[in-house]
C-alpha positions in Angstrom: 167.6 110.3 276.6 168.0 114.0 276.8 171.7 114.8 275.9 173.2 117.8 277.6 175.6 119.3 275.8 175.8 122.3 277.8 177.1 120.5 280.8 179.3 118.4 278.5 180.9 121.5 277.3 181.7 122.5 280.5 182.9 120.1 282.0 185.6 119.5 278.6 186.4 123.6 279.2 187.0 123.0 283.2 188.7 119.6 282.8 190.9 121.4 280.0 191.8 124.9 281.8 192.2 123.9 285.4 189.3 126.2 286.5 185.8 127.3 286.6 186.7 130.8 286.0 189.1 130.1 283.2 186.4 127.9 281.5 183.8 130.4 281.6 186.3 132.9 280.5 186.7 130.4 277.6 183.1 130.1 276.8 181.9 133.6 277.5 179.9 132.9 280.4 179.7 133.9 284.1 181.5 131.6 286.4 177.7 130.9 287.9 176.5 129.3 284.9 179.9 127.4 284.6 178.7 125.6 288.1 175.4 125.1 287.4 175.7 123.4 283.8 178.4 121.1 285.6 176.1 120.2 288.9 173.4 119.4 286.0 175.3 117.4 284.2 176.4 115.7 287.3 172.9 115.1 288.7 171.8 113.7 285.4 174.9 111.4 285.4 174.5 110.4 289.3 178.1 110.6 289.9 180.6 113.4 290.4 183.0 114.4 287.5 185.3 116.9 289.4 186.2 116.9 292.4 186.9 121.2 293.8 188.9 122.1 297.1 189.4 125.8 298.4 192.8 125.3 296.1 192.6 123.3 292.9 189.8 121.6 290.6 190.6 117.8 289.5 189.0 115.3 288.1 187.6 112.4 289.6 188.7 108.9 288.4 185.1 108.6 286.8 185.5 112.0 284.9 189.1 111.2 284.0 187.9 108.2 281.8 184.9 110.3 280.3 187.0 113.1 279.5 187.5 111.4 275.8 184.4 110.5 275.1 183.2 113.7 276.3 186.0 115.5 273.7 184.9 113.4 270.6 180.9 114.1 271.5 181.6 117.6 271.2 184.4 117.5 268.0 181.3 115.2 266.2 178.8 117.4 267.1 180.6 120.6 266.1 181.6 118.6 262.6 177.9 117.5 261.9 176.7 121.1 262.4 179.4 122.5 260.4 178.5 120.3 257.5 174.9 121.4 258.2 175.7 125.1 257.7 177.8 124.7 255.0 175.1 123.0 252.9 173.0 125.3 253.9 174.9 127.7 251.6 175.3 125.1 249.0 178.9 125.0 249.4 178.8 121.7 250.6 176.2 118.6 249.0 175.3 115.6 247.1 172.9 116.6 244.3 171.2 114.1 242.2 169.3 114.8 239.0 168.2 113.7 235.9 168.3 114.8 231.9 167.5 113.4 228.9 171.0 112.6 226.7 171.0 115.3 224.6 170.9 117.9 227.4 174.3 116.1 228.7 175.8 116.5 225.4 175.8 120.3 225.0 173.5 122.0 227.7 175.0 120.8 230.8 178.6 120.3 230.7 179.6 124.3 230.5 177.0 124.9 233.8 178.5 121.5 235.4 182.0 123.6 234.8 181.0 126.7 236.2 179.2 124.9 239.2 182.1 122.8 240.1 184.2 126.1 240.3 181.6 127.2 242.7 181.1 124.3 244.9 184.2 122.6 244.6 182.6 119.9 247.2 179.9 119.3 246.1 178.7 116.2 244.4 176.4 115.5 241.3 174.7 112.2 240.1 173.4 112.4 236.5 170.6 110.3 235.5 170.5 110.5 231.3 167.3 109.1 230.3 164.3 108.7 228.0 162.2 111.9 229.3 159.4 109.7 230.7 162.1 107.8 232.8 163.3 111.6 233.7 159.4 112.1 235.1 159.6 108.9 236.7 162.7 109.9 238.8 161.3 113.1 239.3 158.0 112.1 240.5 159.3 109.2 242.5 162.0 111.3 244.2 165.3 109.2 242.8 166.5 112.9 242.3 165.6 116.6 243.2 165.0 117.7 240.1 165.3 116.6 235.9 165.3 118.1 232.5 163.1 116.8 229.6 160.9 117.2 226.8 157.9 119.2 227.5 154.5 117.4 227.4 151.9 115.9 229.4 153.5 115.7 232.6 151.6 114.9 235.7 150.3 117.7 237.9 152.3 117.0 240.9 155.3 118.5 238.6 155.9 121.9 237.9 157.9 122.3 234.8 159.9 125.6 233.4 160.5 126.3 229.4 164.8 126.0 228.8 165.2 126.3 225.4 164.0 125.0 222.0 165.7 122.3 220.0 164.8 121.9 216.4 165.2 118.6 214.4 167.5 118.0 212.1 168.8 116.0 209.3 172.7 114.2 209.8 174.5 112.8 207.0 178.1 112.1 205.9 179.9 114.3 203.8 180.2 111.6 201.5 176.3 111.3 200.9 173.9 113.0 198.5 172.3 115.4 200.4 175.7 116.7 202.5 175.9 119.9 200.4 172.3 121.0 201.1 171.6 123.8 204.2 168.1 123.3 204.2 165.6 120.0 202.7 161.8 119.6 203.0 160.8 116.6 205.3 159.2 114.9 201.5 162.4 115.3 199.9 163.9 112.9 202.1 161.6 110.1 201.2 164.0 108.6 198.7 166.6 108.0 201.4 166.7 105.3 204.0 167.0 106.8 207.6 167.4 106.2 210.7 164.8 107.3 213.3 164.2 107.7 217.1 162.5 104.4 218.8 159.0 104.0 219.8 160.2 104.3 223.8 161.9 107.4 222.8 159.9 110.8 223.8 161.3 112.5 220.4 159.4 109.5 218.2 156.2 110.7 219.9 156.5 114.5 219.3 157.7 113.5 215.7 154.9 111.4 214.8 152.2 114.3 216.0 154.2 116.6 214.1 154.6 114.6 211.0 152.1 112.8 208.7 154.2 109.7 208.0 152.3 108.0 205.8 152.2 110.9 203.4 155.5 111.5 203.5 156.8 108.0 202.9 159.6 108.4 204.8 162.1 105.0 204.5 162.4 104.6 208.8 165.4 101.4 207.8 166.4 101.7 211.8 165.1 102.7 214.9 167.6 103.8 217.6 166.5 104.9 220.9 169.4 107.4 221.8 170.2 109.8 219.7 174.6 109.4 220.2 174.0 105.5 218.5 172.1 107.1 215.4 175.2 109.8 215.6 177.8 107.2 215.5 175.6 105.1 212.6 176.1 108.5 210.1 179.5 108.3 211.0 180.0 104.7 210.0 178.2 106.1 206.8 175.5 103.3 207.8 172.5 106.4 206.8 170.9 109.6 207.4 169.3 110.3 210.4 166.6 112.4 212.0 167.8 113.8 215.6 167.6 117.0 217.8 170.1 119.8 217.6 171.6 118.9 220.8 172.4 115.7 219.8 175.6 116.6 217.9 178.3 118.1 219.7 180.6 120.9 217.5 183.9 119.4 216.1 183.1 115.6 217.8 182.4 113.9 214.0 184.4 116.2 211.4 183.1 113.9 209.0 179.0 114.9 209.6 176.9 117.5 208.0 173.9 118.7 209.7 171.1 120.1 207.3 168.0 122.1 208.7 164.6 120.8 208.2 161.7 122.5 206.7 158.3 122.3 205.6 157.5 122.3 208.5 160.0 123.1 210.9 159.7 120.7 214.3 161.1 121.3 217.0 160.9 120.1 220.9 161.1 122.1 224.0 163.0 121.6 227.0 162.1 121.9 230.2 163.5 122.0 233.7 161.3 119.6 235.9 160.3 119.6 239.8 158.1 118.1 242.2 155.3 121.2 243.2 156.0 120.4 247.0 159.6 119.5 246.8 161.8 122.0 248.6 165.2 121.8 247.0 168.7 121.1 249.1 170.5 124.5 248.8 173.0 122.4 246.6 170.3 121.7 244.3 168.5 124.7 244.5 172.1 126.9 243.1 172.3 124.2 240.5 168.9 124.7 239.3 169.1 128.5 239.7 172.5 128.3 237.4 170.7 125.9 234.9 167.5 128.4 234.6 169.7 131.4 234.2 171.8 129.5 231.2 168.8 128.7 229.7 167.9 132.7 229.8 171.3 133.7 228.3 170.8 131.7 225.5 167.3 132.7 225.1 169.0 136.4 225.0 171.6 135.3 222.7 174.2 135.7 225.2 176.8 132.5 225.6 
């Protein structure tokens, strides 16, 4: 059924100012098209809504007990287009996405800040996952848009370089190799560690990057977030292999963080999309403000 909302409104804007000529004064139309959106409206309806002498305009007894439902068609229909246009300038929205951790632990919060202040009504789900579960979402549409570990991703996703995230060695300051800045990936194979898990994306990476079975590396426990094998060195359980990200500034006093060499390894992250996904404008200003972060840094800028 065809709703008209143009005879609706007028007959709210006569029922409400006593006249035709005061209701199209209201609406900022001729007195004409006042009439004719009201005889519509009536036609359509079967039934007459006001009753009009040479004098005075009422309402009939029919349009007398429509008049509220006619009101609260009209206050719902300007509320829903209201919230319509102010998503449409992202300042109203519900945005979901979807990271790995490590991203949550030093990337994101400072954009999540300065997005908040933005969009103050906005809302945000976080997914923190493995970065094939981050595809997953992705490519099944649980959320707009992800970030994590570049790869071999499928080709209905389109993925854009962040930032690079070296591996590093984590230790207490109470054990051996606290004092060192730098250690070769051999020079650890005296030391129990603890490693990423197989279902982990950074164990995969690793284990291309690194010959293993050379090395002789001591792998004592397999973790497949990086914040347990963080809380582990803590607890001075062992060392442990992670990304940068992975340790937040000043959380653990108490850990060291020495670089890795011979060879260096590193991962990239990347900010992850669907090639025909068209973004809510919510979404899309997130993802703008997360790509031009991810530039800054690349600059050296904060």
């Amino acid at each position: 059924m065809k709703i008209d909302i143009l005879g609706i409104q007028a007959f709210v804007a006569i029922a409400e100012r006593g006249s035709f000529q005061a209701a199209a004064d209201h609406l900022s139309v001729t007195q004409t098209a006042i009439t004719q959106r009201l005889r519509k409206l009536e036609e359509f309806l079967g039934v007459a809504l006001v009753e009009r002498t040479t004098r005075s305009v009422g309402l009939s007894t029919i349009g007398q007990n429509f008049l509220p439902q006619a009101r609260r068609q009209l206050i719902e229909l300007t509320d829903a287009l209201l919230e319509i246009r102010e998503s449409g300038k992202a300042e109203r929205g519900d945005v979901s996405i979807a990271c790995v951790p490590t991203a949550g632990v030093q990337f994101l919060p400072k954009i999540m800040r300065a997005y908040s202040a933005r969009y103050p009504q906005n809302r945000i789900k976080i997914l923190d996952h493995s970065t094939s579960a981050v595809t997953d979402a992705v490519l099944h549409r649980e959320v707009e848009f992800g970030i994590g570990m570049s790869g071999s991703h499928p080709p209905e996703l389109s993925s854009v370089p962040l930032l690079e995230d070296k591996y590093v060695l984590i230790c207490h300051q109470s054990h051996p190799l606290a004092k060192r800045r730098r250690i070769a990936w051999r020079q650890l194979k005296e030391f129990p560690l603890i490693f990423a898990g197989q279902v982990n994306g950074n164990r995969d990476l690793l284990d291309m990057a690194l010959d293993k079975s050379a090395l002789g590396l001591q792998t004592f426990y397999e973790v497949q977030r990086s914040s347990t094998a963080v809380g582990l060195v803590a607890q001075q359980v062992a060392a442990a292999i992670v990304p940068r990200l992975a340790v937040q500034a000043g959380a653990y006093p108490d850990i060291r963080i020495v670089e890795l060499i011979d060879p260096v390894v590193s991962r990239t992250l990347v900010l992850m999309a669907r090639k025909t996904a068209h973004l809510s404008p919510a979404a899309q200003a997130l993802y703008n403000m997360i790509k031009a972060q991810a530039s800054r840094k690349q600059n050296g800028q904060a």
